[in-house]
C-alpha positions in Angstrom: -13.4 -9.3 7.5 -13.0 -9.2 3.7 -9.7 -10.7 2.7 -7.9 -8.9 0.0 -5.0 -10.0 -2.7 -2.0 -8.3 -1.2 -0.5 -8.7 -5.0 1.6 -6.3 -5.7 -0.2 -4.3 -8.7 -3.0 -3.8 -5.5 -0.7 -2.8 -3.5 0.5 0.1 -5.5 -2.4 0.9 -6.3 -3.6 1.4 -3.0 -0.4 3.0 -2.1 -0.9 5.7 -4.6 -4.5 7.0 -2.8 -2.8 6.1 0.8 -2.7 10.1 2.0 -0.2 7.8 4.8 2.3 6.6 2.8 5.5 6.7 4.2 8.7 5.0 2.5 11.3 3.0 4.4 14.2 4.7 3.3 14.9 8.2 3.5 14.7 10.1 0.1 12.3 9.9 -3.0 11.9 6.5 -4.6 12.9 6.1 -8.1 10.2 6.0 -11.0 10.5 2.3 -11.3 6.8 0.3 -11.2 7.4 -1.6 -7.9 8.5 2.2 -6.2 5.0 3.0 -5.4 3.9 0.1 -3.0 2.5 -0.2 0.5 5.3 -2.8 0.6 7.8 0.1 0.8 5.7 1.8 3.9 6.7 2.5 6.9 3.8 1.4 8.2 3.3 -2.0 5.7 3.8 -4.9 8.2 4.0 -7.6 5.3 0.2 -8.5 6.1 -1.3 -5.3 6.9 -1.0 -1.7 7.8 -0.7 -0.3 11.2 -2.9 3.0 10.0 -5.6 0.9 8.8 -6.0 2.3 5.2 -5.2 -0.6 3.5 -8.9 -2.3 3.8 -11.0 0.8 3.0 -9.1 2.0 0.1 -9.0 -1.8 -1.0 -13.0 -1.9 -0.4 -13.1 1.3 -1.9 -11.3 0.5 -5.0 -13.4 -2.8 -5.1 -10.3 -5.3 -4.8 -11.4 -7.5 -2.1 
């Protein structure tokens, strides 16, 4: 298994092709940089996602 850099530029911009992304908290997030994050997922553990996207949009956006 490739191991990625769960920094968080990657992982908004993962979050922003995730077709999964769900946020914690009801509403729309703000327009702030850190708003579009797998960290604010539902389904973000704090080392991976339960949907498995996380690894092939990483691999597919070439950040492992």
């Amino acid at each position: 298994m490739d191991i990625y850099d769960y920094n968080e530029d990657n992982l908004s911009a993962i979050a922003r092709s995730c077709s999964y992304l769900s946020y914690r908290q009801s509403g729309k997030p703000g327009r702030g940089p850190g708003d579009v994050s797998c960290s604010n997922c539902s389904h973000w553990n704090g080392r991976g996602c339960a949907r498995n996207r996380f690894d092939s949009i990483a691999s597919e956006m070439r950040l492992d």
